[in-house]
Predicted model as a PDB file, atoms N, CA, C, CB and O in Angstrom, pLDDT in the B-factor column:
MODEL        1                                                                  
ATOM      1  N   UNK A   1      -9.821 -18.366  -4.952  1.00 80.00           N  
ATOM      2  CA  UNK A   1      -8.426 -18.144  -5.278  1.00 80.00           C  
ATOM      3  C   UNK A   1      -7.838 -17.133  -4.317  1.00 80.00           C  
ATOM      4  CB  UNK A   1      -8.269 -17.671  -6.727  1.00 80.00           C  
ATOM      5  O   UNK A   1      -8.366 -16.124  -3.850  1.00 80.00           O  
ATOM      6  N   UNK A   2      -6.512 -17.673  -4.107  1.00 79.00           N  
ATOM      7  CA  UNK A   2      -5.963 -16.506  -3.052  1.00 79.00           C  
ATOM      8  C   UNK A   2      -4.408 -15.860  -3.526  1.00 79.00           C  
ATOM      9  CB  UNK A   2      -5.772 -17.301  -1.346  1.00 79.00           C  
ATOM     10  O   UNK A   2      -3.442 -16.571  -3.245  1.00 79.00           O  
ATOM     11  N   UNK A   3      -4.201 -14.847  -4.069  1.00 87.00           N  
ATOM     12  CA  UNK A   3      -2.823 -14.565  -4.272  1.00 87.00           C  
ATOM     13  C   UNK A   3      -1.660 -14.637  -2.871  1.00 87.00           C  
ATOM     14  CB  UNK A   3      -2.891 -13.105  -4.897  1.00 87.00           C  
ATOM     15  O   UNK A   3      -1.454 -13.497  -2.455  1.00 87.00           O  
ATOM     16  N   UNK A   4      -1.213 -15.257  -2.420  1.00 88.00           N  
ATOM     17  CA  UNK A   4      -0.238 -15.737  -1.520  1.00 88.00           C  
ATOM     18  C   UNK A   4       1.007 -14.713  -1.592  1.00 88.00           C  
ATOM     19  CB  UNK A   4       0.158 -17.257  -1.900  1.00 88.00           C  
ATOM     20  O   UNK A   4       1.469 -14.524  -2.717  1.00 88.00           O  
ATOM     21  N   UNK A   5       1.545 -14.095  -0.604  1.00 92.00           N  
ATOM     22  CA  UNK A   5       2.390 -13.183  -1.058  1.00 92.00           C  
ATOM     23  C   UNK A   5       4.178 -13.849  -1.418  1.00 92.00           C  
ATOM     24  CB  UNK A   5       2.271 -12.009   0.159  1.00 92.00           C  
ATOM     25  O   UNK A   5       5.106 -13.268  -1.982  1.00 92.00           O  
ATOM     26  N   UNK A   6       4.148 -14.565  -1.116  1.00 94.00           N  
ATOM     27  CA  UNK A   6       5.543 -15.586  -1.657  1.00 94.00           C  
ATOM     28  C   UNK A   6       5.024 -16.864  -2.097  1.00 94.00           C  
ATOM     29  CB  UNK A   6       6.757 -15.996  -0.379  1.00 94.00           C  
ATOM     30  O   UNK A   6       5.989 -17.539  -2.455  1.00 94.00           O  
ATOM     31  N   UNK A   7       4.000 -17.471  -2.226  1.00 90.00           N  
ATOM     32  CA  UNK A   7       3.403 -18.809  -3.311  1.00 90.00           C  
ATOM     33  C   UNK A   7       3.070 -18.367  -3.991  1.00 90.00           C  
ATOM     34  CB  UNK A   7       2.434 -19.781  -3.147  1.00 90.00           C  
ATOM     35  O   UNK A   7       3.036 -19.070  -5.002  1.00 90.00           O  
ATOM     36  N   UNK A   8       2.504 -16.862  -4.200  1.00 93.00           N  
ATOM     37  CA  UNK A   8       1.840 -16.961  -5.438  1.00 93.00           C  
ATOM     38  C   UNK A   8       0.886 -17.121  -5.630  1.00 93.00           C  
ATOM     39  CB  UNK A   8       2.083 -17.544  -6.044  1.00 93.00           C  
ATOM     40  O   UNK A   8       0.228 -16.878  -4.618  1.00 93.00           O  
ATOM     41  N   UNK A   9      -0.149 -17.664  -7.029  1.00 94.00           N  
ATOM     42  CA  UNK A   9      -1.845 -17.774  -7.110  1.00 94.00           C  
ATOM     43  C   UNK A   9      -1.741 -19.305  -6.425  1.00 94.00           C  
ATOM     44  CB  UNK A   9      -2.748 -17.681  -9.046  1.00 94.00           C  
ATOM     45  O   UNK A   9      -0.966 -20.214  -6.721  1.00 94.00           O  
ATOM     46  N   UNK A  10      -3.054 -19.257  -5.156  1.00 90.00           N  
ATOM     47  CA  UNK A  10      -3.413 -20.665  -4.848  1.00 90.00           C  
ATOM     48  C   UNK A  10      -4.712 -20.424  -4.964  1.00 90.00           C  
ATOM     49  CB  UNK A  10      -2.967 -21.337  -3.494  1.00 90.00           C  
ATOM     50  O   UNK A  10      -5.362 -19.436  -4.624  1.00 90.00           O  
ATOM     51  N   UNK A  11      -5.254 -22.097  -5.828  1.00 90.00           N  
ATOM     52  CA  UNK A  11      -6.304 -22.131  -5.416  1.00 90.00           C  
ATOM     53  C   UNK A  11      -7.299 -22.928  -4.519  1.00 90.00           C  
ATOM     54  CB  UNK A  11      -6.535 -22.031  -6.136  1.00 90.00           C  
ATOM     55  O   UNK A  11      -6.620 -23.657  -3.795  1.00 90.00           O  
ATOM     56  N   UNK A  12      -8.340 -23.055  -4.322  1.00 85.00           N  
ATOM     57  CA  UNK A  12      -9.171 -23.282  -3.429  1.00 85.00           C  
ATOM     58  C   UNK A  12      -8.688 -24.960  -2.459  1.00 85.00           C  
ATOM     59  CB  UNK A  12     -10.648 -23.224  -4.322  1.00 85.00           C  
ATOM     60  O   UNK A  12      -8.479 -25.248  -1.281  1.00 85.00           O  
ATOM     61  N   UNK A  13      -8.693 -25.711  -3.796  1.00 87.00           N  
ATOM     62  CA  UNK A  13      -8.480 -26.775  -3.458  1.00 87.00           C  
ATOM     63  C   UNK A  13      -6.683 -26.769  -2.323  1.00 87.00           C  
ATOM     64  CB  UNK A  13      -8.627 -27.596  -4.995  1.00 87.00           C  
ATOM     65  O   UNK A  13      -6.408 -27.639  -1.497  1.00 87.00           O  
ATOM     66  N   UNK A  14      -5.631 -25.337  -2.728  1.00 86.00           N  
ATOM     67  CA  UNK A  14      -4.457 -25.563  -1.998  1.00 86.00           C  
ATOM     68  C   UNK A  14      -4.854 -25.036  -0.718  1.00 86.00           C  
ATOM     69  CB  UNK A  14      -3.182 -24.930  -2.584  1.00 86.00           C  
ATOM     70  O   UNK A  14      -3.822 -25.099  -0.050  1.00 86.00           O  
ATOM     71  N   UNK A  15      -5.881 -24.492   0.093  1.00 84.00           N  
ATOM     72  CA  UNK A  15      -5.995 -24.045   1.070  1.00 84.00           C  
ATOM     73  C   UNK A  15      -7.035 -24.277   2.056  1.00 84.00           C  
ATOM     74  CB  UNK A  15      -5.886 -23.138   0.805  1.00 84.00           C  
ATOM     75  O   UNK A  15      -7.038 -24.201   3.285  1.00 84.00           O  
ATOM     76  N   UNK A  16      -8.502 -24.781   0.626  1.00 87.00           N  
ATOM     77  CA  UNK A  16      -9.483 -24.730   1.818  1.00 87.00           C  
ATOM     78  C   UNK A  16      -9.534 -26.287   2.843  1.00 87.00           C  
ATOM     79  CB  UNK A  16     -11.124 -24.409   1.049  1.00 87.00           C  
ATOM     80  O   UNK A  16     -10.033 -26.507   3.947  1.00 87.00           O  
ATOM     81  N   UNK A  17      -9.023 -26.875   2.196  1.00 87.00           N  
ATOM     82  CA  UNK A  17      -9.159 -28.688   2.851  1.00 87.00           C  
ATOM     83  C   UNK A  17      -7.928 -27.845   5.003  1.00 87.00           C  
ATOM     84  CB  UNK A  17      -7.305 -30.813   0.824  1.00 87.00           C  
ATOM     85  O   UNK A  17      -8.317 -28.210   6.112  1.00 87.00           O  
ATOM     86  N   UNK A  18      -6.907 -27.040   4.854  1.00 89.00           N  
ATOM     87  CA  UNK A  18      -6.084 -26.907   5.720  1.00 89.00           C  
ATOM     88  C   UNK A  18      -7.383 -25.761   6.707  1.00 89.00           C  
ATOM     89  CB  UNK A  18      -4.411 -26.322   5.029  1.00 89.00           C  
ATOM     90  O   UNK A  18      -7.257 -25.581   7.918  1.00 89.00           O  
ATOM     91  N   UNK A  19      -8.318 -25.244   6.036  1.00 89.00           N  
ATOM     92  CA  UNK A  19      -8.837 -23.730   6.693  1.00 89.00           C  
ATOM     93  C   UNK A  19     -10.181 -24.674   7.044  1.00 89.00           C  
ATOM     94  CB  UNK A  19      -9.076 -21.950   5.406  1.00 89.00           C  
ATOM     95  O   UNK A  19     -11.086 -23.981   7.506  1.00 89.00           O  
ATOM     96  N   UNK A  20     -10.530 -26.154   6.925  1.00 88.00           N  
ATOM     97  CA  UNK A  20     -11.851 -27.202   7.188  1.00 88.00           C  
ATOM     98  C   UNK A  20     -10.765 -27.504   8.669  1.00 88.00           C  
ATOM     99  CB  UNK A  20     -12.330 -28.940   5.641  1.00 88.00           C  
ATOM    100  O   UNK A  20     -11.037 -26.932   9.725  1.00 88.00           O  
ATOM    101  N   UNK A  21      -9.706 -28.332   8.579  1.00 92.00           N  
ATOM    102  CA  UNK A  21      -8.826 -28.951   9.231  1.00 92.00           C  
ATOM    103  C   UNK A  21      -8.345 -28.376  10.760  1.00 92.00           C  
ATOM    104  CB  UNK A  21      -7.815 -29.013   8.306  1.00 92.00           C  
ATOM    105  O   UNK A  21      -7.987 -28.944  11.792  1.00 92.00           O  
ATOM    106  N   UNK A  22      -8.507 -27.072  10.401  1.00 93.00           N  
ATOM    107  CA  UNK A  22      -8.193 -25.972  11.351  1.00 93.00           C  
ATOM    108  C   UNK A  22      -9.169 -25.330  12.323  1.00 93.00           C  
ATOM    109  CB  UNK A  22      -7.753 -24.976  10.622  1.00 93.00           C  
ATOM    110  O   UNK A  22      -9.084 -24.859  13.457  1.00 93.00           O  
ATOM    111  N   UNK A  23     -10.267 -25.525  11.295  1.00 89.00           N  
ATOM    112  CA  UNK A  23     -12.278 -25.057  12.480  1.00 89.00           C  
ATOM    113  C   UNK A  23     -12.494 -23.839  11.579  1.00 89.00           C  
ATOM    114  CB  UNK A  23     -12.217 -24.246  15.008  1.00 89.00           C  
ATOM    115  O   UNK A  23     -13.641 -23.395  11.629  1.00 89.00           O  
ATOM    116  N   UNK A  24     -11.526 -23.113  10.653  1.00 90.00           N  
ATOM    117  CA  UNK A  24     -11.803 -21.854  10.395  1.00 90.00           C  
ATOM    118  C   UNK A  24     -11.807 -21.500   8.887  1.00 90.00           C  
ATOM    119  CB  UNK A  24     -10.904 -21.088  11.118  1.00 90.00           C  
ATOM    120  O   UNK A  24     -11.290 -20.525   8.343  1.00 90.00           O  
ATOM    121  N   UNK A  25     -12.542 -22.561   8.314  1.00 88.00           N  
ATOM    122  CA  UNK A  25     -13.721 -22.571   6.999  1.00 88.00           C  
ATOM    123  C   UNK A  25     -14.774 -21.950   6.875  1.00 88.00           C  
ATOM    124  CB  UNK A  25     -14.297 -23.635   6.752  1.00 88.00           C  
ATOM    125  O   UNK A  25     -15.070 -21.769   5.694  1.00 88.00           O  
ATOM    126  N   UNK A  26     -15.558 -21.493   7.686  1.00 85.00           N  
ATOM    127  CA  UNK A  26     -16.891 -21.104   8.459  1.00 85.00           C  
ATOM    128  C   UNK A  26     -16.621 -19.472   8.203  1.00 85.00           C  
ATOM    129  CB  UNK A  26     -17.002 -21.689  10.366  1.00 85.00           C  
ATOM    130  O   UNK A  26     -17.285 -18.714   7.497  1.00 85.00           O  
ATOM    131  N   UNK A  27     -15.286 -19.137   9.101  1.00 89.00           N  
ATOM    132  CA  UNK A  27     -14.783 -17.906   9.564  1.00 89.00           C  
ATOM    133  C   UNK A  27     -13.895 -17.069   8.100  1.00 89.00           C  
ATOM    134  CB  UNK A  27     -13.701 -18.328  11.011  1.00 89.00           C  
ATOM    135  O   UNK A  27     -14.162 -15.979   7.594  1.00 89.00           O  
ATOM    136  N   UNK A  28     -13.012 -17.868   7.796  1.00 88.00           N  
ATOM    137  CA  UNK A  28     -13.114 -17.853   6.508  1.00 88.00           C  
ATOM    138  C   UNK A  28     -13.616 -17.418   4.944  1.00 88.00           C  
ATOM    139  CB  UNK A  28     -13.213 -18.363   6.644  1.00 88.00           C  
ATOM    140  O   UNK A  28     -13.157 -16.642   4.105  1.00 88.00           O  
ATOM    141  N   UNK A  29     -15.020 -18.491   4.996  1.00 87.00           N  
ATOM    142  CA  UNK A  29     -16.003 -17.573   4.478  1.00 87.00           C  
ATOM    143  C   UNK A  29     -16.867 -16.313   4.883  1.00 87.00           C  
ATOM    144  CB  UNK A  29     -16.690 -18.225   4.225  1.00 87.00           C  
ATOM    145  O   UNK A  29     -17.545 -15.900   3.941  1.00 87.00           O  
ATOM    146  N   UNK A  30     -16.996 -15.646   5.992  1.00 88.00           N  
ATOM    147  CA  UNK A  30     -17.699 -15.194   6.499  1.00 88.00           C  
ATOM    148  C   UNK A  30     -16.619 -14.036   6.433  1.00 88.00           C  
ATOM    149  CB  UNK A  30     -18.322 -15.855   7.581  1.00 88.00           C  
ATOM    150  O   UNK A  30     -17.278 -13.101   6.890  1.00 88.00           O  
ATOM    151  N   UNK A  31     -15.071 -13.402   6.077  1.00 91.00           N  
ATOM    152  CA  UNK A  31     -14.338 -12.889   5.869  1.00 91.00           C  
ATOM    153  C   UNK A  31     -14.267 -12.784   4.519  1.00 91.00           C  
ATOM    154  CB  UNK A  31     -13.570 -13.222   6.457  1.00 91.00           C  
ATOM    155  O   UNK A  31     -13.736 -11.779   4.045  1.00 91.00           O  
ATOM    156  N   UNK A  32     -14.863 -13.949   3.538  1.00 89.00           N  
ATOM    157  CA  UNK A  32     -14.701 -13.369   1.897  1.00 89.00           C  
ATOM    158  C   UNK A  32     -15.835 -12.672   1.592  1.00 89.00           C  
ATOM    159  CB  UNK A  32     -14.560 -14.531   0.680  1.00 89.00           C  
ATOM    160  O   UNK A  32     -15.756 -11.543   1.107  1.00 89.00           O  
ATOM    161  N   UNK A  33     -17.164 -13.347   1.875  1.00 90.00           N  
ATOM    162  CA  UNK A  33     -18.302 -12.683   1.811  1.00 90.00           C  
ATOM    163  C   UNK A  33     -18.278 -11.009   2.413  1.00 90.00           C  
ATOM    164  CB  UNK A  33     -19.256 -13.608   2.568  1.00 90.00           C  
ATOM    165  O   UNK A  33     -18.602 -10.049   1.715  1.00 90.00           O  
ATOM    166  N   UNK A  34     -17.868 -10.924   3.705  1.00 94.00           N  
ATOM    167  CA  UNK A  34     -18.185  -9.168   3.625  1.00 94.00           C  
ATOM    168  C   UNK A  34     -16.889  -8.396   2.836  1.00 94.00           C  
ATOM    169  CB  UNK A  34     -18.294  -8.383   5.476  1.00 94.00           C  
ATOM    170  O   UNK A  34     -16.947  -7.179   2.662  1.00 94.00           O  
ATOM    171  N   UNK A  35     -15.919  -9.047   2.449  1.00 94.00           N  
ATOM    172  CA  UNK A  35     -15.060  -8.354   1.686  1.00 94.00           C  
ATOM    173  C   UNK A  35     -15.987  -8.376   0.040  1.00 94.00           C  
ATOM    174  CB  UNK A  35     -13.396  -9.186   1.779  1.00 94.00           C  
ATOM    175  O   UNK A  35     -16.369  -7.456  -0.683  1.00 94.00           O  
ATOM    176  N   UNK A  36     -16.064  -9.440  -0.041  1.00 94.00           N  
ATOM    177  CA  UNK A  36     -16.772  -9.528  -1.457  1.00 94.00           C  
ATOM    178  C   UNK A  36     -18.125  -8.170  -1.342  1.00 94.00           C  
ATOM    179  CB  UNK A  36     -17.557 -11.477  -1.694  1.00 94.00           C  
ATOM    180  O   UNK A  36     -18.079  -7.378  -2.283  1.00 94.00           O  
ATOM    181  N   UNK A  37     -18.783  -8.014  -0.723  1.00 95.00           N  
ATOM    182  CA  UNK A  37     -19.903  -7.019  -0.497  1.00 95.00           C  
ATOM    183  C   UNK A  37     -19.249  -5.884  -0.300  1.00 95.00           C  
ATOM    184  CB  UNK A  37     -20.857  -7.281   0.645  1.00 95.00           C  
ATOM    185  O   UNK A  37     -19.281  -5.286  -1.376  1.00 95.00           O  
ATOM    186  N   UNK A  38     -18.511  -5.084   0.712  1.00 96.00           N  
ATOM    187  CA  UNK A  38     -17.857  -4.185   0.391  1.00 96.00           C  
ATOM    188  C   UNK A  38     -17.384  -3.108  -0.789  1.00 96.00           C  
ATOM    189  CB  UNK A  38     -17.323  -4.618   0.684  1.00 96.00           C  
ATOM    190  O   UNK A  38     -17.469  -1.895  -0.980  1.00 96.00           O  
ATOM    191  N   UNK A  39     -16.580  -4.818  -1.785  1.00 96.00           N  
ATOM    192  CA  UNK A  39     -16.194  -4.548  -3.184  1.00 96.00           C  
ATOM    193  C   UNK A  39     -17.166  -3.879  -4.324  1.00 96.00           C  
ATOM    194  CB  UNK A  39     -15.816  -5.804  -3.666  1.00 96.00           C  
ATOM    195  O   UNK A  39     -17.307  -2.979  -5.152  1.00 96.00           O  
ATOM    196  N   UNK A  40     -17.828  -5.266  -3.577  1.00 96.00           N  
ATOM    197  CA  UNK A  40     -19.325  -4.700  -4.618  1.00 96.00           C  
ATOM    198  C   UNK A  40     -20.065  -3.248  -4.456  1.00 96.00           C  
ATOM    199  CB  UNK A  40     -20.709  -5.754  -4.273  1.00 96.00           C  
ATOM    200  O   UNK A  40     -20.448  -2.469  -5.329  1.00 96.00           O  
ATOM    201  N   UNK A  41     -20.121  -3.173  -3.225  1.00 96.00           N  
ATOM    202  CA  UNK A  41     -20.390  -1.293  -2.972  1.00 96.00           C  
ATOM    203  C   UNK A  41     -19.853  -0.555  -3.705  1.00 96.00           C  
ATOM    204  CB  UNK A  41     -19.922  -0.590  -1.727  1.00 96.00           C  
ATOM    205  O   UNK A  41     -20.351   0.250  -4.492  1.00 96.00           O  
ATOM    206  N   UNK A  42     -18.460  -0.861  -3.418  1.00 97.00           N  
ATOM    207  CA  UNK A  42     -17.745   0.306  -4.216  1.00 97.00           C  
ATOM    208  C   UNK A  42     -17.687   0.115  -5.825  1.00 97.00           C  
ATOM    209  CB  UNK A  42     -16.187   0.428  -3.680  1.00 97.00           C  
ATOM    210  O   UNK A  42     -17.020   0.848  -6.555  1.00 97.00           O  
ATOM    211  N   UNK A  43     -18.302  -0.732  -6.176  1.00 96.00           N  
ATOM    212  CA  UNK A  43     -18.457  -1.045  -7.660  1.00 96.00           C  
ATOM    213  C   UNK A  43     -19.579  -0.675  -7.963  1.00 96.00           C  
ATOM    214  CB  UNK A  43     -18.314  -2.367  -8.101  1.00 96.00           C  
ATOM    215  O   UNK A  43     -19.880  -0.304  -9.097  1.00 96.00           O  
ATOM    216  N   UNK A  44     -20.322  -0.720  -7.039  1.00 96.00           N  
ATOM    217  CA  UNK A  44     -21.837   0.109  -7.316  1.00 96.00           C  
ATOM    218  C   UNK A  44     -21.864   1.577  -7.796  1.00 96.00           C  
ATOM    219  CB  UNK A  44     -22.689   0.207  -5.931  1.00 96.00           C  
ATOM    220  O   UNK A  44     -22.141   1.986  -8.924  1.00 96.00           O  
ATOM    221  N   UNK A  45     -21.564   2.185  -6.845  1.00 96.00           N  
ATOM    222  CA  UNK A  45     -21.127   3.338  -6.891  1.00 96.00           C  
ATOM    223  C   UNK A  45     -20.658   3.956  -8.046  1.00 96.00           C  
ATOM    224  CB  UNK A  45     -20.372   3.377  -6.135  1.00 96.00           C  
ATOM    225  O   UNK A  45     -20.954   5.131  -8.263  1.00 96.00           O  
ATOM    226  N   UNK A  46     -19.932   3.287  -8.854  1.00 97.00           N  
ATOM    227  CA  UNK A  46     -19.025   3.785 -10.292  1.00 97.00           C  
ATOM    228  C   UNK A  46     -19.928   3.575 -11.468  1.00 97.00           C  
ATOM    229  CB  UNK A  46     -17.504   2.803 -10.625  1.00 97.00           C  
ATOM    230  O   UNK A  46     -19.788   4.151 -12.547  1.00 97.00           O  
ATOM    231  N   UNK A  47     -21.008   2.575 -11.137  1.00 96.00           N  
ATOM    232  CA  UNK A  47     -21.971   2.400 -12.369  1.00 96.00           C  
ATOM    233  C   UNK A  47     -23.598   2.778 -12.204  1.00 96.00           C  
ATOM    234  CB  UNK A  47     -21.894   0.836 -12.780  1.00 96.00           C  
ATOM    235  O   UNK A  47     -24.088   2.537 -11.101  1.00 96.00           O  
ATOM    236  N   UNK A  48     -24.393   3.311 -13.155  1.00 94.00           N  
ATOM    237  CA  UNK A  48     -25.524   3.287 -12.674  1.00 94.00           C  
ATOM    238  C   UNK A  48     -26.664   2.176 -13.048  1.00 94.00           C  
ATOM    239  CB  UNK A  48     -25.866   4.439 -12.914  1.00 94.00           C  
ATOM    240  O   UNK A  48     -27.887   2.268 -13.159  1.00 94.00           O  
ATOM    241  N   UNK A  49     -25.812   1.161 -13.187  1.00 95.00           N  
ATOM    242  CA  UNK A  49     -26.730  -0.265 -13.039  1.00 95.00           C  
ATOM    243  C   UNK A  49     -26.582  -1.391 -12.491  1.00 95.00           C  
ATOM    244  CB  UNK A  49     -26.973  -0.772 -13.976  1.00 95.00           C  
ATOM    245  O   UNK A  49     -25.461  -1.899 -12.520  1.00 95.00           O  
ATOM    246  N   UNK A  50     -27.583  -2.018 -11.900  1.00 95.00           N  
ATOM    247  CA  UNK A  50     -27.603  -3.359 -10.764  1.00 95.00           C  
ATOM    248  C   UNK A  50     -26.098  -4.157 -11.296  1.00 95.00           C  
ATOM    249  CB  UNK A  50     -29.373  -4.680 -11.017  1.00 95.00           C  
ATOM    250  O   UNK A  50     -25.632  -4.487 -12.386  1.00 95.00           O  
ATOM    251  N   UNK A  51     -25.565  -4.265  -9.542  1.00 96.00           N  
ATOM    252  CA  UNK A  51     -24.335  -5.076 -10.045  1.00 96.00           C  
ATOM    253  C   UNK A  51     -24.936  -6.362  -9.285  1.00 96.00           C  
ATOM    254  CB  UNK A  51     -22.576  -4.474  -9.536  1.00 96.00           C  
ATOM    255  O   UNK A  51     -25.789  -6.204  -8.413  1.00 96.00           O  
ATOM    256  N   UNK A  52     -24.490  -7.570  -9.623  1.00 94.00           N  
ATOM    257  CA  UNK A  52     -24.493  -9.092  -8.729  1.00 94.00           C  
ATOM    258  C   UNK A  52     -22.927  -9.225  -8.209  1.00 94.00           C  
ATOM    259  CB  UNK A  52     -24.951 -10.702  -9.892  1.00 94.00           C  
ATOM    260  O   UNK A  52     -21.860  -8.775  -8.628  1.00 94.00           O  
ATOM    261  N   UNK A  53     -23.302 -10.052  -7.109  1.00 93.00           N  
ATOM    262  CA  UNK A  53     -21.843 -10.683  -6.863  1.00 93.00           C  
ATOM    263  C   UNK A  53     -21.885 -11.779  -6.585  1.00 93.00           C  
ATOM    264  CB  UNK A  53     -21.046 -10.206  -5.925  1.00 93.00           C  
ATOM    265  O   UNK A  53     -22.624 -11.824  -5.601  1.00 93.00           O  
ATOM    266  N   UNK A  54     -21.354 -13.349  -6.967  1.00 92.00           N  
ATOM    267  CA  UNK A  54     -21.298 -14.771  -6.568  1.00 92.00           C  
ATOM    268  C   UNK A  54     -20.366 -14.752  -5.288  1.00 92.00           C  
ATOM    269  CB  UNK A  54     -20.706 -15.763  -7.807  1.00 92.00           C  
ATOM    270  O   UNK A  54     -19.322 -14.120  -5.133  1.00 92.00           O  
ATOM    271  N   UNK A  55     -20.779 -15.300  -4.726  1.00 90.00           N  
ATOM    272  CA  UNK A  55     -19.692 -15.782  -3.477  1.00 90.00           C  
ATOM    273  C   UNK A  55     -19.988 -17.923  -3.103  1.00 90.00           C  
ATOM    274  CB  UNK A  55     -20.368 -14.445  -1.531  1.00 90.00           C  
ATOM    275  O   UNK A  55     -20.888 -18.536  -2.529  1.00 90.00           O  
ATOM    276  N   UNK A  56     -19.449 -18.107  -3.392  1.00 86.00           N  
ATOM    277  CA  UNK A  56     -19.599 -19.559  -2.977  1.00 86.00           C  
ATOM    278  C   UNK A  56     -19.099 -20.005  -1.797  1.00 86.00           C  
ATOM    279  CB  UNK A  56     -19.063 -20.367  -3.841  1.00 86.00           C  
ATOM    280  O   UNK A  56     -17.929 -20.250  -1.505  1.00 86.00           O  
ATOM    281  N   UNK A  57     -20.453 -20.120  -0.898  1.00 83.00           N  
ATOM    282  CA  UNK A  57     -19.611 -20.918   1.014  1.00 83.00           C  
ATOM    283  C   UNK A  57     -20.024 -22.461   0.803  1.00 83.00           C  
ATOM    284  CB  UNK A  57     -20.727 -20.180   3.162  1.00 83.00           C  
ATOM    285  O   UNK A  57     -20.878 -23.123   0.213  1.00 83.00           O  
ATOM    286  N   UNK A  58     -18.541 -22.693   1.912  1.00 82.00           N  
ATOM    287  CA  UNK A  58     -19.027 -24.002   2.405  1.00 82.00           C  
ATOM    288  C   UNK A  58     -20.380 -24.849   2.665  1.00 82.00           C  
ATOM    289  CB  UNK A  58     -18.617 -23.971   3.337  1.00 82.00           C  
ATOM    290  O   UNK A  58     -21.424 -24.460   3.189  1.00 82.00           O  
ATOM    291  N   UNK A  59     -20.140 -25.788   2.281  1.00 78.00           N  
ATOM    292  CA  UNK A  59     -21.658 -26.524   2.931  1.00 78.00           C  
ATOM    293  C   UNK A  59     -21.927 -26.512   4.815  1.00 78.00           C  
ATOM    294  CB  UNK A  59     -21.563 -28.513   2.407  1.00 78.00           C  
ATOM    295  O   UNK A  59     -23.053 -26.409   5.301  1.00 78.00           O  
ATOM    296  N   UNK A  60     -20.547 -26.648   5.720  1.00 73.00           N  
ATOM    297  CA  UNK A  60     -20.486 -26.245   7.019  1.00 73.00           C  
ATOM    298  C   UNK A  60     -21.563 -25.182   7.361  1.00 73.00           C  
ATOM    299  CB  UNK A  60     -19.145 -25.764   7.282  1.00 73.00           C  
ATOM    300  O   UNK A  60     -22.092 -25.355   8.459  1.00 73.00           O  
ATOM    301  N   UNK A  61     -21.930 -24.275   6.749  1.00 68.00           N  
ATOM    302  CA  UNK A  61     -22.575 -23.303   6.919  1.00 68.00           C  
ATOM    303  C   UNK A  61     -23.825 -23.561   7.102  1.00 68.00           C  
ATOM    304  CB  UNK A  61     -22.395 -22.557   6.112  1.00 68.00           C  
ATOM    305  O   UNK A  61     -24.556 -22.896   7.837  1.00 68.00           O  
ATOM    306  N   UNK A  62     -24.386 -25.164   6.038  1.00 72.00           N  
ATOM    307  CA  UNK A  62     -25.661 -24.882   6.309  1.00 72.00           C  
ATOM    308  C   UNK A  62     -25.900 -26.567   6.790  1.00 72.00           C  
ATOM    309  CB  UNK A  62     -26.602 -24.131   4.911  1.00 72.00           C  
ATOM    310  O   UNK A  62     -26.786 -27.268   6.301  1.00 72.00           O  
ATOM    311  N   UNK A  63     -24.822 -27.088   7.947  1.00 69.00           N  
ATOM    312  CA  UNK A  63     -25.021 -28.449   9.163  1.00 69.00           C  
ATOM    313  C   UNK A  63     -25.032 -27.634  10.280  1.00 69.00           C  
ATOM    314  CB  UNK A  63     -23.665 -29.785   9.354  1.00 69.00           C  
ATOM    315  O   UNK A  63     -25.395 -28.136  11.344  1.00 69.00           O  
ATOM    316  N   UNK A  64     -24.616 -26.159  10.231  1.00 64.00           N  
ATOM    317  CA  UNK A  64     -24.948 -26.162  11.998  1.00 64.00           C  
ATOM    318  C   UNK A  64     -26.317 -26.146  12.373  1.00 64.00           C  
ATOM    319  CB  UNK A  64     -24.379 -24.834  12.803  1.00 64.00           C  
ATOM    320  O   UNK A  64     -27.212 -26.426  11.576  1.00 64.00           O  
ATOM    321  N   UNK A  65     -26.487 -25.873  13.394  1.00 60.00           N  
ATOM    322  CA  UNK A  65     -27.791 -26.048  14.004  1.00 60.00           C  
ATOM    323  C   UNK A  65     -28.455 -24.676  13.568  1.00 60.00           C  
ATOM    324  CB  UNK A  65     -27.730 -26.321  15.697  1.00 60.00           C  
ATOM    325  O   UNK A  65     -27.658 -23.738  13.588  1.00 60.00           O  
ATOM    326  N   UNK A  66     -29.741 -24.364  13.179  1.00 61.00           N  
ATOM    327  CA  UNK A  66     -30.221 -23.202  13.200  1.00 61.00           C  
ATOM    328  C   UNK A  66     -30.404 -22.829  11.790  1.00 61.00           C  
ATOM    329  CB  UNK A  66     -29.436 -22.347  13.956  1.00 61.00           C  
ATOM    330  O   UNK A  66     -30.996 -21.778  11.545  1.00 61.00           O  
ATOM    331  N   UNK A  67     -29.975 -23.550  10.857  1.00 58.00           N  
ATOM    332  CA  UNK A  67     -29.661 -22.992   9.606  1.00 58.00           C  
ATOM    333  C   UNK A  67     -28.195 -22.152   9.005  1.00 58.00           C  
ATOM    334  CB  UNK A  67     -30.692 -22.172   9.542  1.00 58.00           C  
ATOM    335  O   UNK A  67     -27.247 -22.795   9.456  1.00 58.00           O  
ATOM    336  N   UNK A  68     -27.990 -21.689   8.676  1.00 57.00           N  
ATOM    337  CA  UNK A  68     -27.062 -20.654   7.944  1.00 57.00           C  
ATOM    338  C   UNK A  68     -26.461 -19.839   9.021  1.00 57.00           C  
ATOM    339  CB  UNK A  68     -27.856 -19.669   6.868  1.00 57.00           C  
ATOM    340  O   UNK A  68     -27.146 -19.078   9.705  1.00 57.00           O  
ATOM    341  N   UNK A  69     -25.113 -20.000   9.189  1.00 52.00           N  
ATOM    342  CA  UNK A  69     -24.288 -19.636  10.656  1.00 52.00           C  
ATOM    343  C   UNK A  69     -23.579 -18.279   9.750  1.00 52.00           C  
ATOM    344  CB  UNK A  69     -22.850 -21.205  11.477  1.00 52.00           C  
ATOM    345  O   UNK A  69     -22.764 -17.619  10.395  1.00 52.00           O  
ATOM    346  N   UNK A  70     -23.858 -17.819   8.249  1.00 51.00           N  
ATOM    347  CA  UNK A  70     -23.036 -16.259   8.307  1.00 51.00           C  
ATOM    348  C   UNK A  70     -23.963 -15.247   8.692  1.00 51.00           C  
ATOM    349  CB  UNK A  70     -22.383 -15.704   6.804  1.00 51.00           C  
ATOM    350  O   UNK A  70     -23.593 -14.077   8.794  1.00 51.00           O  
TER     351      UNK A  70                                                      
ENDMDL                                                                          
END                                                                             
């Protein structure tokens, strides 16, 4: 989900098919994931017990060559 600053809440399905279309799905995720970790730091920090965080990537991530391109 992305809060849009003049659309409003979009979700996945309104953006990610244009961010596949574009080459920068990959890049994309690889921009939510260290934001998502970040967050989670600083959420660590405030509690003194194990936090998790889900992040869901593209499947792109795991056709390139080599395995797992984040």
């Amino acid at each position: 989900r992305w809060v849009h600053p003049t659309e409003g809440l979009l979700l996945p399905e309104d953006f990610l098919g244009i961010a596949r279309d574009c080459g920068l799905l990959v890049e994309l995720d690889r921009f939510i994931l260290e934001e998502s970790l970040c967050q989670l730091e600083i959420w660590q920090k405030q509690v003194s017990y194990p936090l998790r965080v889900n992040v869901n990537l593209c499947s792109d991530h795991f056709l390139r060559d080599g395995g797992v391109a984040v």
